[in-house]
N, C-alpha and C positions, 0 to 999 in steps of 0.2 A: 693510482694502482701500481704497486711495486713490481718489479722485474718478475718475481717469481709466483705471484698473483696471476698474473699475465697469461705465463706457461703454463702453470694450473689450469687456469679456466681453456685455453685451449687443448690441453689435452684432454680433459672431461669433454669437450665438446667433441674431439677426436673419437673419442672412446663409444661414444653416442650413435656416431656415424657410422663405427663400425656393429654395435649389435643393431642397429634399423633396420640392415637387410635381412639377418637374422629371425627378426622378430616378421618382417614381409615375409621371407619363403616360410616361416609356420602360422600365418596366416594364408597365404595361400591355399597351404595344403589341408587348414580346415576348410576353407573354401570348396575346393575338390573333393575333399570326401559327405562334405552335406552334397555338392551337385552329385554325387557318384549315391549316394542313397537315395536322395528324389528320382532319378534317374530308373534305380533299382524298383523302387516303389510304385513307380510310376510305369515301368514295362509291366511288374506281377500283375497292376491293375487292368494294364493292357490286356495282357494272356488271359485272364480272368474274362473278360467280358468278352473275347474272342471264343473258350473254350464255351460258355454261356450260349453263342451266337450259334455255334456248331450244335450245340444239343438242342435249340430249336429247330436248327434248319434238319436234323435228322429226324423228330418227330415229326415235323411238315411232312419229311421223304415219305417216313415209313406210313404216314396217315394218306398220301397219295398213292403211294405202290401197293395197298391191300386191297382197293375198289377195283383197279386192275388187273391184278391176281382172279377174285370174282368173276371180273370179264372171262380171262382167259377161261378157267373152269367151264364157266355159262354155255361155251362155244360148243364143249361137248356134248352138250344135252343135246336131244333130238329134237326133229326141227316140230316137233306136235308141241314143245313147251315151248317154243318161241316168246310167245306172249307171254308166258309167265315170267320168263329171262328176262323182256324188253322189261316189265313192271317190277319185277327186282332190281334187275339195272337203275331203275327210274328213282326206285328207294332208294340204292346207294347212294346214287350220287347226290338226291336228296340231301341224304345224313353227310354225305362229304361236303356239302357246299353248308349246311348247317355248322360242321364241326368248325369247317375254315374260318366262317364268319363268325362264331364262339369263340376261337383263338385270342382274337386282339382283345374283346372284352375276359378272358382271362387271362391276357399278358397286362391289360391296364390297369390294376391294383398295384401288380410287378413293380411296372413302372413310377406310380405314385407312389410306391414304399422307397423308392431306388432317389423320389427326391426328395421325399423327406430323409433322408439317412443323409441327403446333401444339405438338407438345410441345418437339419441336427451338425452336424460336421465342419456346419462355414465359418462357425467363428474361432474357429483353426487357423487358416489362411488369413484372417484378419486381423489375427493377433501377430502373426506372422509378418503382415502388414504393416501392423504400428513397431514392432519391433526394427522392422525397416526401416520405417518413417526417423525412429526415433536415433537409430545409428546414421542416418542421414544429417537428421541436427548435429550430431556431437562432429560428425566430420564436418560441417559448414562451421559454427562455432569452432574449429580448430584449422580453419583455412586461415586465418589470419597469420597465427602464430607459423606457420607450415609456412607461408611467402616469406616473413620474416624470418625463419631460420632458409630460407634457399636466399634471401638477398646476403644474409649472415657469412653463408657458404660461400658465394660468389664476390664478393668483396676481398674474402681473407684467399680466395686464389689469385686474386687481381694482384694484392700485396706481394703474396706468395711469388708469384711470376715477375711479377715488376722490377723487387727489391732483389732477386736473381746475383746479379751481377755485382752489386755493392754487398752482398753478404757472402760469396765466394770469395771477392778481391779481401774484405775484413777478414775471413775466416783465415785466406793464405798467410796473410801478415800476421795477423796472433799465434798461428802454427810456428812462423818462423820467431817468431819475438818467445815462444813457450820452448822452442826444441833446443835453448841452452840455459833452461831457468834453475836454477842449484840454490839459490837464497834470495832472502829482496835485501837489496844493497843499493848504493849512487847506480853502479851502471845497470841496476835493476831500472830504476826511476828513470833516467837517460832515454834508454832503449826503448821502457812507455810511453814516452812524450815522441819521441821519434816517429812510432806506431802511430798514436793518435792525429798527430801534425800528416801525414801520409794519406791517414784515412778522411782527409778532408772535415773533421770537428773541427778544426781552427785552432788558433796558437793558446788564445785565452782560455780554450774548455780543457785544452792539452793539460797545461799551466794548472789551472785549479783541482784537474783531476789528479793528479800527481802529488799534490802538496796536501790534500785530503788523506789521499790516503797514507802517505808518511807519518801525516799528524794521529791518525786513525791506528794504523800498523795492524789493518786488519788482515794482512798477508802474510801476517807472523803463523796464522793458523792454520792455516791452507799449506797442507803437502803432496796435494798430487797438482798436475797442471789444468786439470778441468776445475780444481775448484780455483786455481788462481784466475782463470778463464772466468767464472763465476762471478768471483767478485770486482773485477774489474767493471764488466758488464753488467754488474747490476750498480757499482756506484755511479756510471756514466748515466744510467737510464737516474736514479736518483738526481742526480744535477739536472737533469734534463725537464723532470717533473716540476723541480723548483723554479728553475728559469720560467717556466709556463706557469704558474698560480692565478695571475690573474687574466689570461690569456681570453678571449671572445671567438674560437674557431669559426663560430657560428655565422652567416652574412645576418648584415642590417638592415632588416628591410624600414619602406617606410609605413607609415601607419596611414596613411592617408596618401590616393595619390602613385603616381608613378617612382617605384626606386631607379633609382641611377647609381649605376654601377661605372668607372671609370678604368682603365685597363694603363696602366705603364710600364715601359721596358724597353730596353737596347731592340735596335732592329734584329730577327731574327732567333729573339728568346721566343717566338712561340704566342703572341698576343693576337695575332686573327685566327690563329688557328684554337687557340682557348676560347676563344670569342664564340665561332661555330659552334664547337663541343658545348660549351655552358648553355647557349643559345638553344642546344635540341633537347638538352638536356630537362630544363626549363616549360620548354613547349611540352614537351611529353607529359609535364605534371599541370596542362592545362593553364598554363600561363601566357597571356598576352606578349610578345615578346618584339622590339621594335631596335636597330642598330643602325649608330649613327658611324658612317666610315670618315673621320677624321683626320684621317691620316692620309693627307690630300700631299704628300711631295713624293712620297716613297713610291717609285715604280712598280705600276700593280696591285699597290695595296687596294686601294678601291673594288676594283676587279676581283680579289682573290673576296673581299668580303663579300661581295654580291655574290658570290657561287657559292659561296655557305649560307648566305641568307634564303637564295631559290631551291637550295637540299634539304636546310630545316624546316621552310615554308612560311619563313616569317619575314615582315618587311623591315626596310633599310631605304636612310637616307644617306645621301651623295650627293656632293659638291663638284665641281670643275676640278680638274686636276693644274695643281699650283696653286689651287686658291684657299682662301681664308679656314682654318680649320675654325675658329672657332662660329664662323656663318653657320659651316656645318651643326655644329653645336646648338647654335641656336633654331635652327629649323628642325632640328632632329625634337628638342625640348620643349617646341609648341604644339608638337602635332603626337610628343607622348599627353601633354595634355590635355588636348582636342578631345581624341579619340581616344581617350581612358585605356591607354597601355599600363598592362603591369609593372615589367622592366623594361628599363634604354641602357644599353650596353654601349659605350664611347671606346669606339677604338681612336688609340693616340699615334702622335709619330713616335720615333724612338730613336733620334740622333744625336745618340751623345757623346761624337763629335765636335760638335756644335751645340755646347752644354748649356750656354749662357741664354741665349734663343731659347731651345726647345724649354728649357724652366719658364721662361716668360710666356712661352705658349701655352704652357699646361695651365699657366698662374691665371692665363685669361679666361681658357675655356671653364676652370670653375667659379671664376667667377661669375661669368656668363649663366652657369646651371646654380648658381646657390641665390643670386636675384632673383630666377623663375621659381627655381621651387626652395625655400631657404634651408631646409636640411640638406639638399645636393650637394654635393655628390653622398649618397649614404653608404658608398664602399669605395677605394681606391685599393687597387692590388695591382702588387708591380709583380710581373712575372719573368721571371728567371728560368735561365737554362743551365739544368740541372749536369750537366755535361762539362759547364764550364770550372767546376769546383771552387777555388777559392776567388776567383775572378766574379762567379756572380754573389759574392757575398761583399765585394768593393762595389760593384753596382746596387746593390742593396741600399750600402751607406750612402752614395750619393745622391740617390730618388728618394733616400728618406729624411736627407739634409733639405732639398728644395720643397717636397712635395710632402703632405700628410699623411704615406701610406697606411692603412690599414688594417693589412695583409699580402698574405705570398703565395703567388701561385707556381708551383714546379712544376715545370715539364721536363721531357723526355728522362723521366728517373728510369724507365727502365732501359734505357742506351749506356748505362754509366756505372762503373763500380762506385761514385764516389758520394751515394747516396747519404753518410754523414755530413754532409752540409746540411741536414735541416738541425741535427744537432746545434753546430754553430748557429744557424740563423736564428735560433729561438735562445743559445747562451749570450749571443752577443749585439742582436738588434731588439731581443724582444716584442720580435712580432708574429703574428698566427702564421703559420700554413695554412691555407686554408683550403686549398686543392691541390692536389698532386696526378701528374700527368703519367700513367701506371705502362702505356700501350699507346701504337696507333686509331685502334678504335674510337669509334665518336662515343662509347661507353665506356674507353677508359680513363676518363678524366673523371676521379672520384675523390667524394669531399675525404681531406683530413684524417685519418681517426690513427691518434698518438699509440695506439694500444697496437693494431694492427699492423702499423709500421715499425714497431718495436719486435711485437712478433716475427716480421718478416725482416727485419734487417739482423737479427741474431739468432733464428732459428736454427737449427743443427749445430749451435756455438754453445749452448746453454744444455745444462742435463740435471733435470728434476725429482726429485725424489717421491 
């Protein structure tokens, strides 16, 4: 996917984001005005069967207060009709206890009308129901794609925040490299490669990108300095693409069986602590997950791994400290077998130092794992510290002289302007990234993705039509 492919689709996706809430608050507010008419509907119904309730209760009154009435009247008659009053009396109230008792049986037709009008009436609410039901599907059915666009989202912030610091440091330098730009000339091309060589791409990606484009003289077209901005950055992401063609981002798992994964790198590039991170990483997506601490000379290594083994909850074998890494090795790759672990994660020493040794130790402990299980190791990733710019790209070369790397893990990129080093590493080792260390968090160590890191290392530097 080209440079401005890239930008495209992010900005559609930008674009996306911003009418969603739009499109929520007028969903809401049909929301609220259906509750604010049921609502409506539902008090008239109320009043209604309240004012209902009053006009019986005032025929009951008036049908009590008339017999009453009668009394008082009676009282005045002379005491010679007594008897006649008491036996009037006697009738009323007769007819009152008659009418009373007449009441319910002419309020219960009432009543049986009032449920058939609810039964006439229910498959209203039930349709209302399946309408429910059925907008309930289409949001379950679109939960999927919803996680995937918020892991989408969360990703390209991760990038976004990470790459920080190498795309301000790029940006300052192209600023100065663009604010005496009058023609492209030698000291045009010069002052390029100065740039580039600065920005930590490396001499060689310097070198080719410079002689491309002279060959090219596609900056003969370009008159203002955003498009010379443009095309610079888009032929580096070009070269960049090329170098990767046939690149495996991907890890190897095995097909049968416990994968083994093997970690190497200079002391203090960041290999137990990757280790951890991958390790909960892992766990979380319900994988068995088992670490061998091999790196039995380095003070503390053991120990630091054991405390990320008891955070992420997974277990871990350990040897004596000064003894045999590759023991370790071996006991960690019987008991992945034993006990049907998915992955073993091999932490290595990393003294190189003492370069001749530590190759002969690594040389043993895979040996060690490719007898037991003969595709082991099925990843080796040497991880680098992304802080150290051209320094871990000489360490690169020499773990990848003794040992079969695989791939590269970066860390701490977001501590660093000089996040073009993966540039170089892919123009001049040709080997994957394959994780990149964005943050502190145990969830910012996140796999690779070339599109995303392209977008974040040259964001605000590129302008789109």
């Amino acid at each position: 996917m080209g440079l401005f492919d890239i930008f495209r689709r992010h900005k559609k996706h930008e674009d996306k984001q911003e009418e969603h809430p739009q499109q929520e608050e007028a969903k809401d507010q049909e929301v609220d005005s259906e509750v604010a008419t049921t609502s409506q509907n539902a008090s008239s119904k109320s009043v209604a069967q309240e004012e209902a309730t009053e006009v019986d209760q005032d025929s009951s009154a008036t049908a009590d207060v008339q017999p009453q009435n009668e009394e008082v009247s009676d009282n005045t008659t002379p005491v010679s009709s007594v008897e006649q009053t008491a036996e009037s009396a006697s009738a009323v109230e007769e007819e009152t206890v008659t009418s009373q008792n007449d009441e319910p049986e002419e309020e219960t037709p009432t009543t049986e009308s009032s449920s058939q009008v609810a039964e006439v009436s229910a498959p209203t609410p039930e349709s209302e129901v399946k309408s429910d039901n059925a907008e309930e599907e289409a949001e379950e059915s679109t939960a999927v794609s919803d996680d995937e666009t918020v892991d989408e989202e969360s990703t390209a912030a991760k990038y976004d925040q990470g790459l920080e610091k190498s795309r301000t440091g790029f940006g300052a330098r192209l600023n100065r490299f663009l604010a005496n730009f009058r023609h492209v000339d030698e000291d045009f091309f010069d002052d390029l490669e100065d740039l580039l060589i600065e920005s930590d791409v490396g001499y060689d990606m310097a070198m080719k990108l410079s002689d491309e484009l002279r060959e090219e003289v596609k900056l003969e077209n370009a008159k203002s300095k955003q498009e010379v901005s443009n095309v610079i950055i888009e032929k580096m992401v070009e070269l960049y693409d090329q170098a990767g063609k046939d690149e495996k981002p991907d890890l190897n798992f095995a097909k049968e069986g416990p994968t083994v994964i093997m970690f190497v790198g200079v002391n203090g590039a960041g290999k137990t602590t990757t280790i951890g991170k991958m390790a909960a990483l892992f766990k979380s997506q319900g994988k068995k997950v088992l670490l061998a601490a091999a790196d039995t000379f380095r003070a503390g290594a053991t120990e630091q791994l054991d405390v990320w083994a008891k955070r992420d909850g997974v277990d871990i074998v350990t040897g004596p400290e000064n003894g045999d890494p590759a023991a370790v090795v071996f006991d960690a790759v019987q008991k992945a077998k034993k006990e049907n672990y998915d992955i073993l994660f091999v932490d290595t020493a990393g003294r190189l130092q003492n370069k001749v040794n530590l190759m002969k130790e690594l040389a043993k402990m895979k040996r060690i794992l490719t007898r037991e299980i003969p595709d082991a190791p099925h990843e080796v990733l040497l991880v680098l510290d992304a802080t150290t710019g051209q320094n871990a790209l000489n360490q690169a070369k020499l773990f990848k002289e003794s040992t079969d790397v695989t791939g590269i893990v970066l860390t701490k990129l977001d501590g660093t302007a000089r996040g073009g080093i993966v540039l170089a590493i892919r123009n001049e080792l040709h080997l994957p990234v394959k994780y990149v260390g964005l943050g502190e968090k145990v969830t910012d160590l996140q796999k690779f993705d070339a599109s995303e890191f392209v977008y974040g290392l040259f964001k605000d530097l590129v302008e789109v039509n």
